[in-house]
Rosetta silent file (secondary structure, phi, psi, omega in degrees, C-alpha in Angstrom):
SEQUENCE: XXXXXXXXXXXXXXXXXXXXXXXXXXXXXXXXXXXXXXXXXXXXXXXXXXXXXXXXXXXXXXXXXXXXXXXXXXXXXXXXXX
SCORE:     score description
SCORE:     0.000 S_00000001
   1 L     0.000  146.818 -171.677  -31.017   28.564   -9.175 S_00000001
   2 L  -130.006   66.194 -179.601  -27.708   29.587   -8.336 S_00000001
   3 H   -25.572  -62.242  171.316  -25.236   29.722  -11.703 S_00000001
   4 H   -41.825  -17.814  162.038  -22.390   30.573   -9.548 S_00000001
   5 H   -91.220  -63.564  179.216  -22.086   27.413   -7.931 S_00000001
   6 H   -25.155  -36.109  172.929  -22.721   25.680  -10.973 S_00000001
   7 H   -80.180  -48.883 -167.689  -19.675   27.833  -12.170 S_00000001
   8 H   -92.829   -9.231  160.791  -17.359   27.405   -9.409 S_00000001
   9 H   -66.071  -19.070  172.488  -18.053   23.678   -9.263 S_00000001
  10 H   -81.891  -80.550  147.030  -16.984   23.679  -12.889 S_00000001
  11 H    -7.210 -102.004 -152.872  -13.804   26.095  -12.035 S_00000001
  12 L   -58.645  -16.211  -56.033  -12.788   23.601   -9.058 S_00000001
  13 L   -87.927   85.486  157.791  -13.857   20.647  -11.454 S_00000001
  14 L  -104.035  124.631  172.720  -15.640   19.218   -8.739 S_00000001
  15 L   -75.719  143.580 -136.158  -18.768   17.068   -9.455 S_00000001
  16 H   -57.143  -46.162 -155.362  -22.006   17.847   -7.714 S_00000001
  17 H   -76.453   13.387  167.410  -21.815   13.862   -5.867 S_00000001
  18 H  -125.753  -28.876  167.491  -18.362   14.831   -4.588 S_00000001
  19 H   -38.280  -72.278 -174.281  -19.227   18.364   -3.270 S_00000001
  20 H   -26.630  -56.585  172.459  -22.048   16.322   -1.839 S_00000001
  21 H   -55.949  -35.304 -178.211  -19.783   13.927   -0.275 S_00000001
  22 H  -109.771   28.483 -159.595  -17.641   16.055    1.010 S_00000001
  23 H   -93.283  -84.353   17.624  -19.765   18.495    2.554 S_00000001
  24 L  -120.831 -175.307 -159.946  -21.296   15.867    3.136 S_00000001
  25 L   178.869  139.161  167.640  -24.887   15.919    2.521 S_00000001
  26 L   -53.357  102.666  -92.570  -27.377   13.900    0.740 S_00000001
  27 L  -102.884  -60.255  175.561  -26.379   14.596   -2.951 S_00000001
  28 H   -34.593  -53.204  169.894  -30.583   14.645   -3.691 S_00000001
  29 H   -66.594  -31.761  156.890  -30.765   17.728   -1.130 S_00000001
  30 H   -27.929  -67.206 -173.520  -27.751   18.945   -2.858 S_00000001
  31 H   -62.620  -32.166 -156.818  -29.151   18.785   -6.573 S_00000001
  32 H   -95.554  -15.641  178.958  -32.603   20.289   -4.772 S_00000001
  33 H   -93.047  -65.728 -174.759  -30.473   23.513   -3.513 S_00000001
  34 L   -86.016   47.568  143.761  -28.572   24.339   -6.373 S_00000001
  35 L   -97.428  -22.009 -165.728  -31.714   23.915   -8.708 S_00000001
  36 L    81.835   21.681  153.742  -33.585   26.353   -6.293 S_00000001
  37 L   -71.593    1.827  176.567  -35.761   24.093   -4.923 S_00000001
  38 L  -171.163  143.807 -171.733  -34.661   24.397   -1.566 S_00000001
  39 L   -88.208  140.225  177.084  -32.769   27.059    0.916 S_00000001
  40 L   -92.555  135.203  168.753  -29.570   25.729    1.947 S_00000001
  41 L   -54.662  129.113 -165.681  -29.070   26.860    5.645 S_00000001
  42 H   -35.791  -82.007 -164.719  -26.356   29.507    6.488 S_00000001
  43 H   -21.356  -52.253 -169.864  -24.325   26.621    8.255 S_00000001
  44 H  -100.165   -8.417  145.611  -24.257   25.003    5.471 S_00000001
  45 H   -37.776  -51.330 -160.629  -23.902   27.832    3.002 S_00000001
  46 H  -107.524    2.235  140.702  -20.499   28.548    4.526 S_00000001
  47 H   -40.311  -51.012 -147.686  -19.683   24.562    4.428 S_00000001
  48 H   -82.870  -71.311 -167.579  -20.194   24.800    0.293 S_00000001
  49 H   -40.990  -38.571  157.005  -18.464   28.072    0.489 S_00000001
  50 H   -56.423  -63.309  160.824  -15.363   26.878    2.403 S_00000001
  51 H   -42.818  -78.020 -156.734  -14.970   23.760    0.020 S_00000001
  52 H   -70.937  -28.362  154.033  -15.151   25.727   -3.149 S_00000001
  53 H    82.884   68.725  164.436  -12.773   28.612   -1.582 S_00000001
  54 L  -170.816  161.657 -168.862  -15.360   31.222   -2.591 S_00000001
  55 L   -67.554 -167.656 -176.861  -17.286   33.671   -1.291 S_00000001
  56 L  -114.115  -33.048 -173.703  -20.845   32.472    0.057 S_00000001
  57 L   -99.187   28.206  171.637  -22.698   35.716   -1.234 S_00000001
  58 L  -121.305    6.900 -178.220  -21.420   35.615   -4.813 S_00000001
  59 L  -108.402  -20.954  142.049  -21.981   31.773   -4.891 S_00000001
  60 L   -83.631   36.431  162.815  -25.640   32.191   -3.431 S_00000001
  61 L   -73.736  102.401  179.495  -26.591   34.957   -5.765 S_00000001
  62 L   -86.870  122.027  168.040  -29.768   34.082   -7.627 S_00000001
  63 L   -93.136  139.124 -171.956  -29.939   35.361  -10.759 S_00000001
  64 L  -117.079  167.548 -170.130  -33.566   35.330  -13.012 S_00000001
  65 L  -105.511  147.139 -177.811  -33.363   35.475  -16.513 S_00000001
  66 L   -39.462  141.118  161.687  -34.480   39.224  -18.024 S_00000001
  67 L   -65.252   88.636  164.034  -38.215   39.730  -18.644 S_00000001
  68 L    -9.430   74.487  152.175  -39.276   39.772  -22.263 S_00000001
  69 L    10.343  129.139  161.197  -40.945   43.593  -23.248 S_00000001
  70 L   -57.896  -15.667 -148.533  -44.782   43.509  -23.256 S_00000001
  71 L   -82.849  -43.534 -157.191  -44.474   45.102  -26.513 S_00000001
  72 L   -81.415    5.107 -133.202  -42.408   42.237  -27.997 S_00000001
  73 L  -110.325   12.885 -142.612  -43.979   39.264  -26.436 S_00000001
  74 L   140.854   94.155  176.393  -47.237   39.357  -28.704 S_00000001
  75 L   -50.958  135.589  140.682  -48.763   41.070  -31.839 S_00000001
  76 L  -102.483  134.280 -168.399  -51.746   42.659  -30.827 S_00000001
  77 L   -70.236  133.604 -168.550  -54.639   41.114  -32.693 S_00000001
  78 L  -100.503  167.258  164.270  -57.196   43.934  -33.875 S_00000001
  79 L  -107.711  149.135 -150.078  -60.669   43.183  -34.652 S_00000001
  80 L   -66.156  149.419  169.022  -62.335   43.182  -37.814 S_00000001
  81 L  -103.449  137.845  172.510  -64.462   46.153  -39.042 S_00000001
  82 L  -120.631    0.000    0.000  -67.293   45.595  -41.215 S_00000001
């Protein structure tokens, strides 16, 4: 997923199905690249990046969301003594 397009498409207040258009590009391969469901090609990396008047490696930066601590993600259950 790439939040920074999501952001500068927001910025620009362009909607995905007019990026799409004016790209152009089928708005479904569109929706499937900036979901992360598909690599957009350089060529067309520097297409989206040229419309949106931003750079191409801060607008294809994938970001993951932080990892939860093993510690915090689950009491561990002890087992009974008799």
């Amino acid at each position: 997923m790439y939040p920074n397009l999501k952001l500068q498409l927001w910025r620009k207040r362009i909607r995905q199905n007019q990026l799409a258009k004016m790209i152009p590009l089928d708005e479904t391969v569109l929706s499937k690249i900036m979901n992360g469901f598909r690599v957009a090609a350089p060529g067309l990396r520097q297409r989206i990046a040229a419309v949106l008047e931003a750079d191409e490696g801060w607008l294809f930066e994938v970001t993951t969301a932080p990892e939860e601590p093993a510690a915090a993600a689950a009491p561990e259950i002890q087992p009974e003594t008799a």
